[in-house]
ROROKOL-103713 format. One line per 10 residues: for each residue y, x, z of C-alpha. Coordinates in steps of 0.001 Angstrom, whole numbers, plus 500000, padded with zeros to 6 digits. Example, Ala and Ser with C-alpha at 12.3 -4.5 7.8 and 13.67 -1.06 7.14 Angstrom:
REM ROROKOL-103713
495500:512300:507800 ~ 498940:513670:507140
//
This chain:
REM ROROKOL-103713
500000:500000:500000 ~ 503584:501592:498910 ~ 505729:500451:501675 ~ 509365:501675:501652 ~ 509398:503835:504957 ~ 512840:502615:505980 ~ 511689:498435:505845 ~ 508605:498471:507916 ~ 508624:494658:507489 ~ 509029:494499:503764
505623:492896:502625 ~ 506513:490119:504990 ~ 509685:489691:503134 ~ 508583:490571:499506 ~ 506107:487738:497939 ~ 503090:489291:496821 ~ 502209:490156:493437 ~ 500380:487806:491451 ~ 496510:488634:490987 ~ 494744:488068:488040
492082:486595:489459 ~ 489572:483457:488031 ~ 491208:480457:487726 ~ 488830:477601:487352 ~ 489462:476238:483649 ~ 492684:478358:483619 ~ 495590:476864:482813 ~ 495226:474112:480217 ~ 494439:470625:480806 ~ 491704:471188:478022
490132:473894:479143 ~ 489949:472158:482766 ~ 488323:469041:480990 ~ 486346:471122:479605 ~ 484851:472628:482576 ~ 484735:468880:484542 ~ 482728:467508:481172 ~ 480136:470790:481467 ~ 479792:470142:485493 ~ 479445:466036:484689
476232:467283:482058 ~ 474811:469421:484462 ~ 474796:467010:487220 ~ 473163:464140:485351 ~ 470359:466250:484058 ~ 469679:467375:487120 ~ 469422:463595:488502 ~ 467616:462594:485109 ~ 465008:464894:486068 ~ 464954:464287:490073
464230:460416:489471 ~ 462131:461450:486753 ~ 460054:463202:489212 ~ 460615:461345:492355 ~ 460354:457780:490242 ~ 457367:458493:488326 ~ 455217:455523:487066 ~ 452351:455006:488755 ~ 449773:455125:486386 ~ 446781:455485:488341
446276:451932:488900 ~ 446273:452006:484618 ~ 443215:454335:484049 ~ 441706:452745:487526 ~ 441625:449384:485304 ~ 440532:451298:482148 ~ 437601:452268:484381 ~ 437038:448614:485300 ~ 436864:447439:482210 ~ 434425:450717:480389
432116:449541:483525 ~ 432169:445728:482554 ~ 431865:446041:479026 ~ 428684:448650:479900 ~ 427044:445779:482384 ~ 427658:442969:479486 ~ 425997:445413:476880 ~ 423321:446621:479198 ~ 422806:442603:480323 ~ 422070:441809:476544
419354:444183:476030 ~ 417592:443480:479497 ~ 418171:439750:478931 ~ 416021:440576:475251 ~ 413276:442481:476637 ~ 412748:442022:480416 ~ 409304:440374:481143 ~ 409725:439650:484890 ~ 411591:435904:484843 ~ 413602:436380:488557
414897:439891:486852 ~ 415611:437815:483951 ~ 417683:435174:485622 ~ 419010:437693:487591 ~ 420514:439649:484297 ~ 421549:436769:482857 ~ 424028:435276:485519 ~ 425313:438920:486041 ~ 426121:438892:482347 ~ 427789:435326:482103
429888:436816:485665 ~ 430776:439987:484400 ~ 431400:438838:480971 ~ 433890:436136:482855 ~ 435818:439162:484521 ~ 435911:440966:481473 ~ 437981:438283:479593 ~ 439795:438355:482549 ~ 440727:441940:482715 ~ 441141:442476:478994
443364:439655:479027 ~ 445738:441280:481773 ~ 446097:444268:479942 ~ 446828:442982:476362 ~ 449563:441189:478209 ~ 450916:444393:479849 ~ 452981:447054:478458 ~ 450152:449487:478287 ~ 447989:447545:475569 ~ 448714:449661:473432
445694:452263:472519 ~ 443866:450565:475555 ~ 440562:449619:473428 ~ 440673:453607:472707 ~ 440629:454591:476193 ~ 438530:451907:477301 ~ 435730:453016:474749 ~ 435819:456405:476050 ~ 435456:455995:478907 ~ 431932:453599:478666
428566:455221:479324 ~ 425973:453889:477565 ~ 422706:456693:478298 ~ 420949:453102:479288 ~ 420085:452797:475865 ~ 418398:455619:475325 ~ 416626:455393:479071 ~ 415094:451956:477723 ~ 414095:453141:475092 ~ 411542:455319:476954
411033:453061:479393 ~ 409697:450628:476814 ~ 407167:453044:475399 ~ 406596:454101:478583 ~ 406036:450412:479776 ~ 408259:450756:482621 ~ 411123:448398:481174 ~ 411358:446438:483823 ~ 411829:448325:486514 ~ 413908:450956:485106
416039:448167:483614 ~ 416364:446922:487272 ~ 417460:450379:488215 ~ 419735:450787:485791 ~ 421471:447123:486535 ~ 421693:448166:490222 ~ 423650:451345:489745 ~ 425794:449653:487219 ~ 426521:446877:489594 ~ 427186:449431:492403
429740:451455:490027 ~ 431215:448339:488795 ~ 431869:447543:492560 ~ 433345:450898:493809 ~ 435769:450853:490478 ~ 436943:447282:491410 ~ 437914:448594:495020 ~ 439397:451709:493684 ~ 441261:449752:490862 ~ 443003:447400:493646
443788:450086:495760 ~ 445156:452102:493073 ~ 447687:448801:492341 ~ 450716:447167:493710 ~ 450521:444047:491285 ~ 449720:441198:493181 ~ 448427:439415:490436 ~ 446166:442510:489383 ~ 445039:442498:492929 ~ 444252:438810:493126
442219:439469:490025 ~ 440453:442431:491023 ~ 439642:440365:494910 ~ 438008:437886:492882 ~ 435829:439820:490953 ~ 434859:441901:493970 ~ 433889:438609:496441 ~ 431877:436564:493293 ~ 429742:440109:492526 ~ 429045:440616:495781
427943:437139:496149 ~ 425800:437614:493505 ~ 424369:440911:495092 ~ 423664:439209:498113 ~ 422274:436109:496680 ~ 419763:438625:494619
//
């Protein structure tokens, strides 16, 4: 500092010099818009992507019904074949209300979701997600001569899965009407299981 020795109070007196320091958008109203319009950007992105992440869709309940429905259209299909071929006639009745039930809640489910916004490609998913190896399991079992009871096994498990993806499809949900659906389905097959 270059003080005059004589003034010992001069840099309270003197102003001090001006720095060239930042100035935020400098002087011009532009360039101050500018940087308010570049903040504003920022900002929103950053929100855009917290409620994208904090508000994601819950589609869980979606492939949860997907599920539902591969496991339905499986238990109608297997139902059919059993229903053609099964010699014992309790197995046989047996088969052929689960298939008029299950075919029921399939028209029910199918109808939900070509009424929701996720119809789209559904049939696609749905397909991919079936597993048909019964086919190929009766097939041996009827040279085999064991159709009937592996038929029975089969229908068992199938019922079983179909059960444990109802549950997880309505827990997976917060549509009320989706759970309504899915209650039903779950108290009239395990009526059915109980009656059998």
């Amino acid at each position: 500092m270059d003080q005059n020795p004589n003034n010992a109070y001069e840099f309270i007196m003197t102003p001090p010099a001006k720095s060239g320091g930042f100035k935020a958008g400098g002087n011009s109203f532009k360039q101050r818009l500018m940087l308010v319009a570049g903040g504003g950007v920022i900002l929103v992105l950053i929100l855009v992507i917290l409620f994208g992440v904090v508000l994601k869709p819950n589609t869980k309940y979606i492939d949860a019904l997907f599920q539902v429905a591969a496991t339905q259209q499986d238990i109608v299909d297997l139902t059919k074949l059993g229903n053609d071929n099964v010699k014992e006639q309790s197995l046989l009745n047996t088969s052929i209300t689960i298939n008029s039930v299950v075919s029921s809640h399939l028209v029910k489910v199918t109808n939900y979701i070509n009424d929701s916004s996720f119809a789209k490609n559904s049939a696609k998913s749905i397909e991919a997600l079936r597993d048909n190896d019964y086919e190929a399991l009766l097939d041996e079992a009827q040279t085999n001569g064991t159709y009937d009871t592996t038929y029975q096994t089969l229908l068992l498990d199938r019922v079983d899965i179909y059960r444990s993806n109802l549950q997880t499809a309505y827990q997976a949900t917060s549509s009320q009407k989706l759970k309504n659906l899915l209650n039903d389905a779950y108290i009239e097959i395990n009526e059915l299981n109980s009656s059998n």
